[in-house]
PDB file with one MODEL, atoms N, CA, C and O in Angstrom:
MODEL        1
ATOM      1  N   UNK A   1       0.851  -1.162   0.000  1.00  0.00           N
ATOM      2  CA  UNK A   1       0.000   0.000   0.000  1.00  0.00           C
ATOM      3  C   UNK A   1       0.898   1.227   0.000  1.00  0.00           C
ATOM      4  O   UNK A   1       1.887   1.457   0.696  1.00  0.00           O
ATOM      5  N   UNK A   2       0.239   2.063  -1.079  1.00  0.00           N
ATOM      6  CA  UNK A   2       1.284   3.500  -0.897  1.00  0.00           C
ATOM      7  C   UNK A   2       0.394   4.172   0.246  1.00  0.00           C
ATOM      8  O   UNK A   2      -0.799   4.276   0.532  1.00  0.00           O
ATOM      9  N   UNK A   3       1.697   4.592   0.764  1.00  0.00           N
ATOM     10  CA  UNK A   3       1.071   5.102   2.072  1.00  0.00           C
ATOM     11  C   UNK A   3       1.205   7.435   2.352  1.00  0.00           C
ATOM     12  O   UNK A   3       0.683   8.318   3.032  1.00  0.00           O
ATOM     13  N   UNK A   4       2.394   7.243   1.129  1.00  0.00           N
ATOM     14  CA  UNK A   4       2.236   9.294   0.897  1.00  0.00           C
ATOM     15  C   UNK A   4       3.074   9.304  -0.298  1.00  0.00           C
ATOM     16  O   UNK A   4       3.755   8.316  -0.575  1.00  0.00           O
ATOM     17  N   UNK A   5       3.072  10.244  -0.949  1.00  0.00           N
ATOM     18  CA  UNK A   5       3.903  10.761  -1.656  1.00  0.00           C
ATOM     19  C   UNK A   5       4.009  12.286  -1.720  1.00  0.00           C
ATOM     20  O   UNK A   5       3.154  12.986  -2.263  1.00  0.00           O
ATOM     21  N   UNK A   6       5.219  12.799  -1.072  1.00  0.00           N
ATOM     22  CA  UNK A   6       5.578  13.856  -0.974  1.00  0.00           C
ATOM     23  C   UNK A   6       6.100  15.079  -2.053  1.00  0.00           C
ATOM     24  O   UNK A   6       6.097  16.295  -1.857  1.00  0.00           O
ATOM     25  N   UNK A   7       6.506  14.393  -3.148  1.00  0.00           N
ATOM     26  CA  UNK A   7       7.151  14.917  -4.673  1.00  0.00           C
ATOM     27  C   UNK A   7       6.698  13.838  -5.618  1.00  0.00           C
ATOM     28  O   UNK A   7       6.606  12.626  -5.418  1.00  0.00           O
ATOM     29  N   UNK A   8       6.456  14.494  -6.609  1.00  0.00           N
ATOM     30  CA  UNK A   8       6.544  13.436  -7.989  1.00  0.00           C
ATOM     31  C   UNK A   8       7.673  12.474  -7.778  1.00  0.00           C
ATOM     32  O   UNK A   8       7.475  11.447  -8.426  1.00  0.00           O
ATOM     33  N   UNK A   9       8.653  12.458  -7.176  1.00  0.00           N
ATOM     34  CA  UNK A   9       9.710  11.921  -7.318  1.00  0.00           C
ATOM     35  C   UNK A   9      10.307  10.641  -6.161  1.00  0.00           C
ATOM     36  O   UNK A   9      11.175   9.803  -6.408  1.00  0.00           O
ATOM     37  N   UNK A  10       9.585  10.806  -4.951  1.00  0.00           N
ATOM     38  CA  UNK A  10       9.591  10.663  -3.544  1.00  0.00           C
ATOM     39  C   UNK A  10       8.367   9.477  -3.692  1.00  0.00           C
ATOM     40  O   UNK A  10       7.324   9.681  -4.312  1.00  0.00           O
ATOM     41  N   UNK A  11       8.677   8.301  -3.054  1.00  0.00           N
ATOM     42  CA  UNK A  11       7.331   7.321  -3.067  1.00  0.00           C
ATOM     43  C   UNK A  11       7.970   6.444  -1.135  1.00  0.00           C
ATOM     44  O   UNK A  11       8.973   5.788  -0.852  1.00  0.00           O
ATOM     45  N   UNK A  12       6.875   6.874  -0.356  1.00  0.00           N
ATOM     46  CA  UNK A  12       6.707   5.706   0.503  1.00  0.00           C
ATOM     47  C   UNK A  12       5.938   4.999   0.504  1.00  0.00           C
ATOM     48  O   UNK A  12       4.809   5.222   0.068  1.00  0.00           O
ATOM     49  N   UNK A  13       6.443   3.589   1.154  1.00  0.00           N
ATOM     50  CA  UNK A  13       5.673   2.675   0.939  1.00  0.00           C
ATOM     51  C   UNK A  13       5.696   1.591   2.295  1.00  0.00           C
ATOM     52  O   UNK A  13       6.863   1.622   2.685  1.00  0.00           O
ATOM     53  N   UNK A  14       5.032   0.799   3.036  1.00  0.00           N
ATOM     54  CA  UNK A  14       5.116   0.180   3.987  1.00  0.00           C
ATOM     55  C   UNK A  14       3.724  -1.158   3.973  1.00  0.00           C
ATOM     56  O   UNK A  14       2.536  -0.937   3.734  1.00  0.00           O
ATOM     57  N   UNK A  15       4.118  -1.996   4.179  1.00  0.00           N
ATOM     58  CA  UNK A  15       3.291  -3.518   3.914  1.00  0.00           C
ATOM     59  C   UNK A  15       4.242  -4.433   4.779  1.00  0.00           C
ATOM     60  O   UNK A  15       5.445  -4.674   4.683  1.00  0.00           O
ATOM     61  N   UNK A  16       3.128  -4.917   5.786  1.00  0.00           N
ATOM     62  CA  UNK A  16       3.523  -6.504   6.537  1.00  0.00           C
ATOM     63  C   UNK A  16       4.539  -5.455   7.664  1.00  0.00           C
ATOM     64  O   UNK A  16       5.657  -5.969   7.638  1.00  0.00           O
ATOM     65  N   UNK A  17       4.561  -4.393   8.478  1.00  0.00           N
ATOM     66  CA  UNK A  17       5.585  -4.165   9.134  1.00  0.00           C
ATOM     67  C   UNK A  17       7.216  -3.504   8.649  1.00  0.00           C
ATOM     68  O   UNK A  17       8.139  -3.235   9.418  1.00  0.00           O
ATOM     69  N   UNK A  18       7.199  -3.369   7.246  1.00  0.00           N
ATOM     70  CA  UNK A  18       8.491  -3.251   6.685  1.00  0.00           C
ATOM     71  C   UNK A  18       8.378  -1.601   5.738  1.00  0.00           C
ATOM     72  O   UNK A  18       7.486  -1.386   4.917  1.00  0.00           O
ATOM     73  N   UNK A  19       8.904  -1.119   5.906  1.00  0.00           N
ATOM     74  CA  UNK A  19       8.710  -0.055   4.957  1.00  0.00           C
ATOM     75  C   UNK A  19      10.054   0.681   3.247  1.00  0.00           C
ATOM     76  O   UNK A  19      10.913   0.159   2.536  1.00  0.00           O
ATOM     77  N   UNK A  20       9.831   1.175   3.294  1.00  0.00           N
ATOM     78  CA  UNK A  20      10.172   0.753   1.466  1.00  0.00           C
ATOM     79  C   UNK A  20      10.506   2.752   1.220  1.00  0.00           C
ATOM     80  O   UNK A  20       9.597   3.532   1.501  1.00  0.00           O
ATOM     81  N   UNK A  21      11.314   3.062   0.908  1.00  0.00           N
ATOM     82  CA  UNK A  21      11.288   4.640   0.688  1.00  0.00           C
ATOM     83  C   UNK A  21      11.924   4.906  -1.019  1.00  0.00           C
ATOM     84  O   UNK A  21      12.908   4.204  -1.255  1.00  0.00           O
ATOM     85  N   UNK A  22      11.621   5.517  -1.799  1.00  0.00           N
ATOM     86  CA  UNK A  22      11.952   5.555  -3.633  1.00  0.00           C
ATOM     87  C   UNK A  22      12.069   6.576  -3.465  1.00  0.00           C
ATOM     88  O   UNK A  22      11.186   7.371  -3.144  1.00  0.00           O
ATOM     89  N   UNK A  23      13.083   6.766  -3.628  1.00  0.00           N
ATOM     90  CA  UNK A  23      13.887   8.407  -4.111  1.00  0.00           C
ATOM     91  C   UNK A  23      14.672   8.239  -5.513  1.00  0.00           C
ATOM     92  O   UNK A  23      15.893   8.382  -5.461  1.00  0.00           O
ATOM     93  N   UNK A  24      14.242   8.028  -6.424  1.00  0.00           N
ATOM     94  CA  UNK A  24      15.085   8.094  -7.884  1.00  0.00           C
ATOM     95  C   UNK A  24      15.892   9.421  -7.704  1.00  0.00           C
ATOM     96  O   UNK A  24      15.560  10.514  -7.247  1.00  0.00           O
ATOM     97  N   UNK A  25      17.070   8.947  -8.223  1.00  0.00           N
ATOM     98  CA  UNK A  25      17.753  10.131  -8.977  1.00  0.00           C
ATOM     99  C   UNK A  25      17.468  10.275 -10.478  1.00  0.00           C
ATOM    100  O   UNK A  25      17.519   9.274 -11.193  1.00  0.00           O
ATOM    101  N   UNK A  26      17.175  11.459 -10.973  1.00  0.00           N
ATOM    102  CA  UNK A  26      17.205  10.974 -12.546  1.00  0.00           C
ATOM    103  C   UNK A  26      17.845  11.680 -13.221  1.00  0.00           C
ATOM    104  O   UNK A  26      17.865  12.895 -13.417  1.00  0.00           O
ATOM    105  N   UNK A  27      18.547  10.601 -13.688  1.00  0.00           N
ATOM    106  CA  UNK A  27      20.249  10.845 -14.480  1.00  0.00           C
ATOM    107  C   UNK A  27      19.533  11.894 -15.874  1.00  0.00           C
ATOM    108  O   UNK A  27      18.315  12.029 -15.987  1.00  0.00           O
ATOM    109  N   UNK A  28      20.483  12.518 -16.787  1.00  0.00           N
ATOM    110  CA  UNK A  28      19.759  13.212 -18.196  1.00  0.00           C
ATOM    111  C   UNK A  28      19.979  12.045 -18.946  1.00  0.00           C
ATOM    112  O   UNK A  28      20.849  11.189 -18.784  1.00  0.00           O
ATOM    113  N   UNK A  29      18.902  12.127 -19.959  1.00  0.00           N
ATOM    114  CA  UNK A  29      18.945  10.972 -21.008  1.00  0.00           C
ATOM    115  C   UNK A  29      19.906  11.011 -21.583  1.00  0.00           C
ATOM    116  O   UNK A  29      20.509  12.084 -21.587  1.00  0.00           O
ATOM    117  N   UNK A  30      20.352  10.090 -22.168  1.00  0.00           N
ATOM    118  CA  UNK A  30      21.468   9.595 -23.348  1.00  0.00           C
ATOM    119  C   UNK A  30      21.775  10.612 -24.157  1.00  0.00           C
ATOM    120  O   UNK A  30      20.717  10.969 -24.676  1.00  0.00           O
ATOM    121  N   UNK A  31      22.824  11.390 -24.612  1.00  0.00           N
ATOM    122  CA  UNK A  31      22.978  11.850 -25.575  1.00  0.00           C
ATOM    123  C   UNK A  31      22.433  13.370 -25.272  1.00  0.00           C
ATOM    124  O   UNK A  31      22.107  14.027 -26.261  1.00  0.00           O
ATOM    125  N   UNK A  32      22.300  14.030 -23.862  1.00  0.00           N
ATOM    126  CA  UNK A  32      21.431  15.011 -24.028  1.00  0.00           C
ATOM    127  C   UNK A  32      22.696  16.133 -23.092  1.00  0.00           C
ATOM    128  O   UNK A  32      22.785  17.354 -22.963  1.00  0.00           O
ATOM    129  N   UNK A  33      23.254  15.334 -22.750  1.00  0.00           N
ATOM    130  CA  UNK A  33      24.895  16.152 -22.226  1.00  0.00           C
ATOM    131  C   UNK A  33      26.021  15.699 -23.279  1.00  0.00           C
ATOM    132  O   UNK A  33      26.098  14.608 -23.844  1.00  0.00           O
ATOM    133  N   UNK A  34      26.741  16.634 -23.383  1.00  0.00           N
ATOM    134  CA  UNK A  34      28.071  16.243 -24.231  1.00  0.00           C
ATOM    135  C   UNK A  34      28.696  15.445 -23.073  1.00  0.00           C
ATOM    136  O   UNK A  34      28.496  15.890 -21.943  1.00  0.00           O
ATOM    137  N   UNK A  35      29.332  14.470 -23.189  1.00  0.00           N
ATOM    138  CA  UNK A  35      30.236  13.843 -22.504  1.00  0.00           C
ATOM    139  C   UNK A  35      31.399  14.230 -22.796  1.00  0.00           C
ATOM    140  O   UNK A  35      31.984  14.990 -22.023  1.00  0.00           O
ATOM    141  N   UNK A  36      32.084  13.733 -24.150  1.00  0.00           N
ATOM    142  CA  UNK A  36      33.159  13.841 -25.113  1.00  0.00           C
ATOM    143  C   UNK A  36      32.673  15.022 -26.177  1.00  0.00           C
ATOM    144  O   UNK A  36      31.522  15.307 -26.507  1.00  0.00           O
ATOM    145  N   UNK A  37      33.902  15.601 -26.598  1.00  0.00           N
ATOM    146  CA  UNK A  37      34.040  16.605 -27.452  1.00  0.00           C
ATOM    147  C   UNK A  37      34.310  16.145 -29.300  1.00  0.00           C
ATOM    148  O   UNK A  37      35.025  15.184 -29.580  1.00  0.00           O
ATOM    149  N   UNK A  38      33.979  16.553 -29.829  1.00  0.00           N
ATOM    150  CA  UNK A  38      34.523  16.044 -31.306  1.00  0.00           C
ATOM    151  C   UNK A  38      33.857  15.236 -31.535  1.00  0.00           C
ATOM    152  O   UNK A  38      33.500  15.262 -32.712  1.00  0.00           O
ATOM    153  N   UNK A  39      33.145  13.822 -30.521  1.00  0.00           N
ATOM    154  CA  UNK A  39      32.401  12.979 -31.135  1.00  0.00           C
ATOM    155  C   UNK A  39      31.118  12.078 -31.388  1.00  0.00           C
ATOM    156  O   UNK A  39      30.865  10.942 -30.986  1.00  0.00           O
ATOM    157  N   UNK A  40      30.407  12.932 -32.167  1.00  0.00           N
ATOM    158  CA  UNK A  40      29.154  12.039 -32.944  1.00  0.00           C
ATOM    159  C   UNK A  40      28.845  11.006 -32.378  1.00  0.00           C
ATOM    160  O   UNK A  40      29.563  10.016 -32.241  1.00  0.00           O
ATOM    161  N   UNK A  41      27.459  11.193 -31.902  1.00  0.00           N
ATOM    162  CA  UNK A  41      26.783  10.035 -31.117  1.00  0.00           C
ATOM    163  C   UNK A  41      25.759   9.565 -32.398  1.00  0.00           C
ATOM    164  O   UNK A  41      24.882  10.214 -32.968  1.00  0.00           O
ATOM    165  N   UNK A  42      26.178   8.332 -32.589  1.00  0.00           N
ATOM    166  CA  UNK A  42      25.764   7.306 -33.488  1.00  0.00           C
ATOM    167  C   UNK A  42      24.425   6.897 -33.976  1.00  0.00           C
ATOM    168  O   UNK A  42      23.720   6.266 -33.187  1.00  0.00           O
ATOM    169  N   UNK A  43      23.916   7.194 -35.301  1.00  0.00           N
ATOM    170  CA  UNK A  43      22.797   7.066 -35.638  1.00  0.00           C
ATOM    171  C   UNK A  43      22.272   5.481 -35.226  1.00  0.00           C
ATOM    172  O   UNK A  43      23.011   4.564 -35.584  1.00  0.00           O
ATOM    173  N   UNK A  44      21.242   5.201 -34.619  1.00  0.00           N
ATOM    174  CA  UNK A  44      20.674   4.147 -34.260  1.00  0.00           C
ATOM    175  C   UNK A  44      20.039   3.995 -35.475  1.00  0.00           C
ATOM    176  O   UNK A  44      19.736   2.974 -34.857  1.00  0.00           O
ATOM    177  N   UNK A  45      19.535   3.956 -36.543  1.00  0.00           N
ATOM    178  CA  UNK A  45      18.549   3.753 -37.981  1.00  0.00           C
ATOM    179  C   UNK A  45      20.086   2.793 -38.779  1.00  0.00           C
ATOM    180  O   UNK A  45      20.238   1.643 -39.192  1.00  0.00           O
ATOM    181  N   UNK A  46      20.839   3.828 -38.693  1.00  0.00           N
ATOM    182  CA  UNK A  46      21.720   3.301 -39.808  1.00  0.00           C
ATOM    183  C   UNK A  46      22.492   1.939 -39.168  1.00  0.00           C
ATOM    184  O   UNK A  46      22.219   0.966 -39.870  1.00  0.00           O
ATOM    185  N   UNK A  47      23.214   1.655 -38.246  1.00  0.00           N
ATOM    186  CA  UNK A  47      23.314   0.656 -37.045  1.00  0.00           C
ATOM    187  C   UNK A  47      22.561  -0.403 -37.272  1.00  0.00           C
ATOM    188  O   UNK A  47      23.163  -1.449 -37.030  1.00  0.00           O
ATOM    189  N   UNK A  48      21.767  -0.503 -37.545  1.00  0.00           N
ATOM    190  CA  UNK A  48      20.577  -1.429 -37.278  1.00  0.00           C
ATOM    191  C   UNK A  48      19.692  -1.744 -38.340  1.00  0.00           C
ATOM    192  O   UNK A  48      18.716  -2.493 -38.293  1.00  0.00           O
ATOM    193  N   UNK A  49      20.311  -0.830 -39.701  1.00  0.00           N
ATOM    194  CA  UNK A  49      19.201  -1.358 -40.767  1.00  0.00           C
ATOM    195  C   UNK A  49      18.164  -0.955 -41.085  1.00  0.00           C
ATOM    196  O   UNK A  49      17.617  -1.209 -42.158  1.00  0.00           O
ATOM    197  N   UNK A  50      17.663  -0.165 -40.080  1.00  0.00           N
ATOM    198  CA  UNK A  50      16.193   0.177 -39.818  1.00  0.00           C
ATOM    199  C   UNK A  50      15.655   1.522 -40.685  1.00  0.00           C
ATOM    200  O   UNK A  50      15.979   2.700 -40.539  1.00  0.00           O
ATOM    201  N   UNK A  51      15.153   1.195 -41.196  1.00  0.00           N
ATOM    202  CA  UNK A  51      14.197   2.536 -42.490  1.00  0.00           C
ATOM    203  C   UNK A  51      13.463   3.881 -41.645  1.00  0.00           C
ATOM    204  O   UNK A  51      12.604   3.544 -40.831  1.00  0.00           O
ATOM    205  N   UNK A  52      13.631   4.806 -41.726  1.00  0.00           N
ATOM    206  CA  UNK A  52      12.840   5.826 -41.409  1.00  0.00           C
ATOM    207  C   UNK A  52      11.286   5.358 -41.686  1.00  0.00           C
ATOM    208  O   UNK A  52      11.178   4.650 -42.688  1.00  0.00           O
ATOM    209  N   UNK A  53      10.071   5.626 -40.979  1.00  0.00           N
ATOM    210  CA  UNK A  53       8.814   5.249 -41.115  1.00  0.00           C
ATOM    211  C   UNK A  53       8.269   6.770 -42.510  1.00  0.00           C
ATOM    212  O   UNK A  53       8.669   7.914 -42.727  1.00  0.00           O
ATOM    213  N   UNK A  54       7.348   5.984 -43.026  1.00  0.00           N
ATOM    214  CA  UNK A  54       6.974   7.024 -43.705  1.00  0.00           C
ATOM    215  C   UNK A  54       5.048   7.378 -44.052  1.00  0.00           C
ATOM    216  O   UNK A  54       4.036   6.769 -43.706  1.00  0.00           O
ATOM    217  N   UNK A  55       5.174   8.116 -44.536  1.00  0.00           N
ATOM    218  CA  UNK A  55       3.612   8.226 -44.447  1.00  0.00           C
ATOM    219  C   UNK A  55       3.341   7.796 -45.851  1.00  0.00           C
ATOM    220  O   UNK A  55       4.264   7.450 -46.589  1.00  0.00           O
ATOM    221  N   UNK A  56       1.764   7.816 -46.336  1.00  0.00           N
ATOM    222  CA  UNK A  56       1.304   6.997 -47.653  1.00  0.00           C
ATOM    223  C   UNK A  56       1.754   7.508 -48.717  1.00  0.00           C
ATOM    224  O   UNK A  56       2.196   6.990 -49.743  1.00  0.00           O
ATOM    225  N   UNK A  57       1.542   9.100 -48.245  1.00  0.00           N
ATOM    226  CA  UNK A  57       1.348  10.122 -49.751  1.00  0.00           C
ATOM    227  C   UNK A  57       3.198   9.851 -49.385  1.00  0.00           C
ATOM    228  O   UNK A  57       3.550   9.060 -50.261  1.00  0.00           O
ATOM    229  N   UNK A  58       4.520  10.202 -48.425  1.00  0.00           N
ATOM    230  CA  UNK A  58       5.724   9.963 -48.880  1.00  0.00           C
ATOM    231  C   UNK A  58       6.171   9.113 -49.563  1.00  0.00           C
ATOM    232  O   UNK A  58       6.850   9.402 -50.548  1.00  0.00           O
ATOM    233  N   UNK A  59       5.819   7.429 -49.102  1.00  0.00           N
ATOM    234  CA  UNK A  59       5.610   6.500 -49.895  1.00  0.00           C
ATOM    235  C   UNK A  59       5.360   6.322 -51.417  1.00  0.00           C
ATOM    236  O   UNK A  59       6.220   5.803 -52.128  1.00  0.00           O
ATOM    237  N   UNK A  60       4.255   6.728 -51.873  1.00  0.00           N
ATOM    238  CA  UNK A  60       3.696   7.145 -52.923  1.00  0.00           C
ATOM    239  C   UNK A  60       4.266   8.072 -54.510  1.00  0.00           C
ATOM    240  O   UNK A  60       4.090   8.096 -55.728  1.00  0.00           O
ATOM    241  N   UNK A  61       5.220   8.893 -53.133  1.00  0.00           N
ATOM    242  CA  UNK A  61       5.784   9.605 -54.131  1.00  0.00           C
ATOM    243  C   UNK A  61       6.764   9.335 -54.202  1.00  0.00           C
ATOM    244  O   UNK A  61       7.191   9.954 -55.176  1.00  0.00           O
ATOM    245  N   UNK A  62       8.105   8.326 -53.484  1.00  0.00           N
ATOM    246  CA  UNK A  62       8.838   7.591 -53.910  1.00  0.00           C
ATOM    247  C   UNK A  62       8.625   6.560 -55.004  1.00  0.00           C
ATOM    248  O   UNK A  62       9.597   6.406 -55.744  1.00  0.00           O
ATOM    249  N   UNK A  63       7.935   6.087 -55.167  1.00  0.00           N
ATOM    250  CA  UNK A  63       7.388   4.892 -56.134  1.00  0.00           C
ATOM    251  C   UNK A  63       6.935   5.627 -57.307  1.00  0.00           C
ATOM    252  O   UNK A  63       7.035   5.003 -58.364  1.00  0.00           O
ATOM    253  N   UNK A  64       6.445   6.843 -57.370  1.00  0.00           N
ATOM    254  CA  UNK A  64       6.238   8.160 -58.436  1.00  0.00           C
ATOM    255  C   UNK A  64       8.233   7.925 -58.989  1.00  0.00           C
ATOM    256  O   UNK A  64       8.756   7.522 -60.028  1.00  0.00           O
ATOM    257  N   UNK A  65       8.685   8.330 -57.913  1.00  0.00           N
ATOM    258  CA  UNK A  65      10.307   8.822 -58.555  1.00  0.00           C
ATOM    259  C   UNK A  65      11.000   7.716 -58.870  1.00  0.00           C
ATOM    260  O   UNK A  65      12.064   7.800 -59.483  1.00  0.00           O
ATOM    261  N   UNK A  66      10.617   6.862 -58.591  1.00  0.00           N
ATOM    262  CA  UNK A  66      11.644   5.342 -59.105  1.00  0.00           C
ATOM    263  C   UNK A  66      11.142   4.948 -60.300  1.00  0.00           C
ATOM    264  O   UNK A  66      11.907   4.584 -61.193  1.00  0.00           O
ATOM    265  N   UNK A  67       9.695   4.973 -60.479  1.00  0.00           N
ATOM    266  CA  UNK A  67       9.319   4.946 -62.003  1.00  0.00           C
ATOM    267  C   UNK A  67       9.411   6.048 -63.072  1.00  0.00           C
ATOM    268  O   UNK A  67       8.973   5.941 -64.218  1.00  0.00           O
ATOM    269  N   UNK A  68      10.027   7.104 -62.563  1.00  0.00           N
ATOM    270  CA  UNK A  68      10.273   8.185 -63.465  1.00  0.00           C
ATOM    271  C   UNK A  68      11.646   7.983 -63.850  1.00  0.00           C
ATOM    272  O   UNK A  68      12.001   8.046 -65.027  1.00  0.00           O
ATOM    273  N   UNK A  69      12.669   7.670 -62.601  1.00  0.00           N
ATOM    274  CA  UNK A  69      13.762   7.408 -62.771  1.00  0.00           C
ATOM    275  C   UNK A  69      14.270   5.544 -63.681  1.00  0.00           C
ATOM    276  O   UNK A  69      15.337   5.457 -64.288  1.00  0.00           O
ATOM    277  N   UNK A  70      13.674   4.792 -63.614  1.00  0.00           N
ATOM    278  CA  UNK A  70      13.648   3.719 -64.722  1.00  0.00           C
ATOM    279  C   UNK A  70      13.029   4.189 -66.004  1.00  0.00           C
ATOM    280  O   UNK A  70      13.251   3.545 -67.029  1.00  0.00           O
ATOM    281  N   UNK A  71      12.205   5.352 -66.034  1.00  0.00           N
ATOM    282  CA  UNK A  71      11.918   5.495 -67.752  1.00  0.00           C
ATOM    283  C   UNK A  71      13.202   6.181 -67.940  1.00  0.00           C
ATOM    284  O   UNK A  71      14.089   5.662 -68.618  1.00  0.00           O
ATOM    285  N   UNK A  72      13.304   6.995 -67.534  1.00  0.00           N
ATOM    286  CA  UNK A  72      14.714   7.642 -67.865  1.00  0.00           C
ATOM    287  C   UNK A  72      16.250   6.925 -68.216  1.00  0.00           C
ATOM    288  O   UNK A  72      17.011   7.329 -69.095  1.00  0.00           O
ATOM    289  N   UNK A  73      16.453   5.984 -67.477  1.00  0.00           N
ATOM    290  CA  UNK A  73      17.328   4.997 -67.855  1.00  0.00           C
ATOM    291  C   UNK A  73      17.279   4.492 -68.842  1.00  0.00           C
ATOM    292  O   UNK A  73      18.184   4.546 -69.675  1.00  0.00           O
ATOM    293  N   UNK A  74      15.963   3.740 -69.016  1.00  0.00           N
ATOM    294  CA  UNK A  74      15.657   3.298 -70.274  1.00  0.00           C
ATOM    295  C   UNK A  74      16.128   3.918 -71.556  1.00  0.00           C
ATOM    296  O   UNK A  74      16.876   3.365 -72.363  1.00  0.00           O
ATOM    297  N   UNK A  75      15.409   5.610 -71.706  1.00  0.00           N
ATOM    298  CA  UNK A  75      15.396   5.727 -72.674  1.00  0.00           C
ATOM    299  C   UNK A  75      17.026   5.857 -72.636  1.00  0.00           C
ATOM    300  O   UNK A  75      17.593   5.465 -73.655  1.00  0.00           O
ATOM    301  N   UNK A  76      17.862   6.373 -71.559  1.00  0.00           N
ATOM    302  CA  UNK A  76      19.362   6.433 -72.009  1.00  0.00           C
ATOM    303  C   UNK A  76      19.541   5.562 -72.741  1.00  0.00           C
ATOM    304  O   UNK A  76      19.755   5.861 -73.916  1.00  0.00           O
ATOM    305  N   UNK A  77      19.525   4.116 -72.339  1.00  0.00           N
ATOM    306  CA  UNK A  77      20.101   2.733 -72.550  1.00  0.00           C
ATOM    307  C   UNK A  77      19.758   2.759 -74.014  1.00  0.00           C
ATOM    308  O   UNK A  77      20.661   2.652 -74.844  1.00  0.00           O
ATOM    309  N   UNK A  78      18.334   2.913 -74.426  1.00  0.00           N
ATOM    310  CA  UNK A  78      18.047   2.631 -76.061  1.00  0.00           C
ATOM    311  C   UNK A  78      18.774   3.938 -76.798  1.00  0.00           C
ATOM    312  O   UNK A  78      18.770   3.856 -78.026  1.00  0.00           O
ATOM    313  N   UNK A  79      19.608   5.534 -76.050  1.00  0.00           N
ATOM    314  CA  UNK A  79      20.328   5.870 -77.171  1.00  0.00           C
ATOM    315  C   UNK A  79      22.003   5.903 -77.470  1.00  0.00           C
ATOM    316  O   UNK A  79      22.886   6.203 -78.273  1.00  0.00           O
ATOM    317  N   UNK A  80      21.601   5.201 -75.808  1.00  0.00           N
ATOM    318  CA  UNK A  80      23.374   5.460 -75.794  1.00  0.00           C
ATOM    319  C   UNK A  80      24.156   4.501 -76.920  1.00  0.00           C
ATOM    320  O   UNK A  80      23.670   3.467 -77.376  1.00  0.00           O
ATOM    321  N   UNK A  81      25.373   5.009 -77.254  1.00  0.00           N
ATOM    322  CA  UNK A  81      25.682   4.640 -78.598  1.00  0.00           C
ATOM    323  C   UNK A  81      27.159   3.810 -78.451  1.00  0.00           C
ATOM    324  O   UNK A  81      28.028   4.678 -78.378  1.00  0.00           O
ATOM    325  N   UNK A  82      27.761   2.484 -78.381  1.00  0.00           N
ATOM    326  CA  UNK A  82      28.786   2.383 -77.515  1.00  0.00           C
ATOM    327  C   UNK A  82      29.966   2.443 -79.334  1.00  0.00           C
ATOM    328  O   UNK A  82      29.492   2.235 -80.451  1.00  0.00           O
ATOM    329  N   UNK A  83      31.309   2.744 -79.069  1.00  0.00           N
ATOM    330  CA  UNK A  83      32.253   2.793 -80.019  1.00  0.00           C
ATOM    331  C   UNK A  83      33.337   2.119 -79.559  1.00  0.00           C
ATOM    332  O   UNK A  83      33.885   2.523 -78.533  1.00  0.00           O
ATOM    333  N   UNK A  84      33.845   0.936 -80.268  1.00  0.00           N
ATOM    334  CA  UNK A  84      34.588   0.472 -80.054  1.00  0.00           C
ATOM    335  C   UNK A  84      35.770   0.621 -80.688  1.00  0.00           C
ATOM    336  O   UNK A  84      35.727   0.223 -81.852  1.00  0.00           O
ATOM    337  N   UNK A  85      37.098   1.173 -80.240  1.00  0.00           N
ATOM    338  CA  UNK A  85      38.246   1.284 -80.734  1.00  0.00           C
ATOM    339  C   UNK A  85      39.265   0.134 -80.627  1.00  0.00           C
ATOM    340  O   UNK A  85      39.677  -0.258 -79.535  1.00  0.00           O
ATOM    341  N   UNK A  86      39.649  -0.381 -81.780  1.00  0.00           N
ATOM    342  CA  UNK A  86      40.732  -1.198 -81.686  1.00  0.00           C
ATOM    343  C   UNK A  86      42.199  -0.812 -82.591  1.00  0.00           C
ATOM    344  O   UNK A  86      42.299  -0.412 -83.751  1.00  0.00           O
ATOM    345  N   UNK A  87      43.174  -1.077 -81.656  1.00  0.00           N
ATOM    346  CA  UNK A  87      44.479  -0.923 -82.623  1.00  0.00           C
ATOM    347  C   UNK A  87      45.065  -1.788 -83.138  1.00  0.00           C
ATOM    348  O   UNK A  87      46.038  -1.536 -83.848  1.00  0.00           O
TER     349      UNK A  87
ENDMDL
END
């Protein structure tokens, strides 16, 4: 049974005769103090493989630009002209 809480932060507690006191310290998150100087704290996406999430219409319009970008190839490919030199 919680029995007070004095701060958001502060929890007593007491059950069966025994009592229990929570005082967190809370450290700053990861990455939110410089520790070290000069160096780049590491993209977790790229690490791991993991794709940025995207929405329908972003989606959408990638798949717009990859099929714009294969006609375009294409037509390179049917003008490009190759010359072969031999001596």
């Amino acid at each position: 049974m919680l029995t007070s809480v004095h701060h958001s932060t502060t929890f007593d507690w007491s059950a069966f005769g025994t009592g229990f006191h929570f005082r967190p310290a809370l450290a700053p998150l990861y990455g939110s103090v410089p520790l070290t100087t000069g160096m780049p704290i590491p993209n977790p996406f790229i690490l791991t493989g993991t794709e940025y999430a995207y929405t329908p219409r972003t989606w959408g319009d990638q798949r717009a630009l990859n099929a714009e970008r294969k006609k375009v190839e294409k037509i390179i490919r049917k003008n490009a002209k190759i010359k072969v030199v031999t001596e």
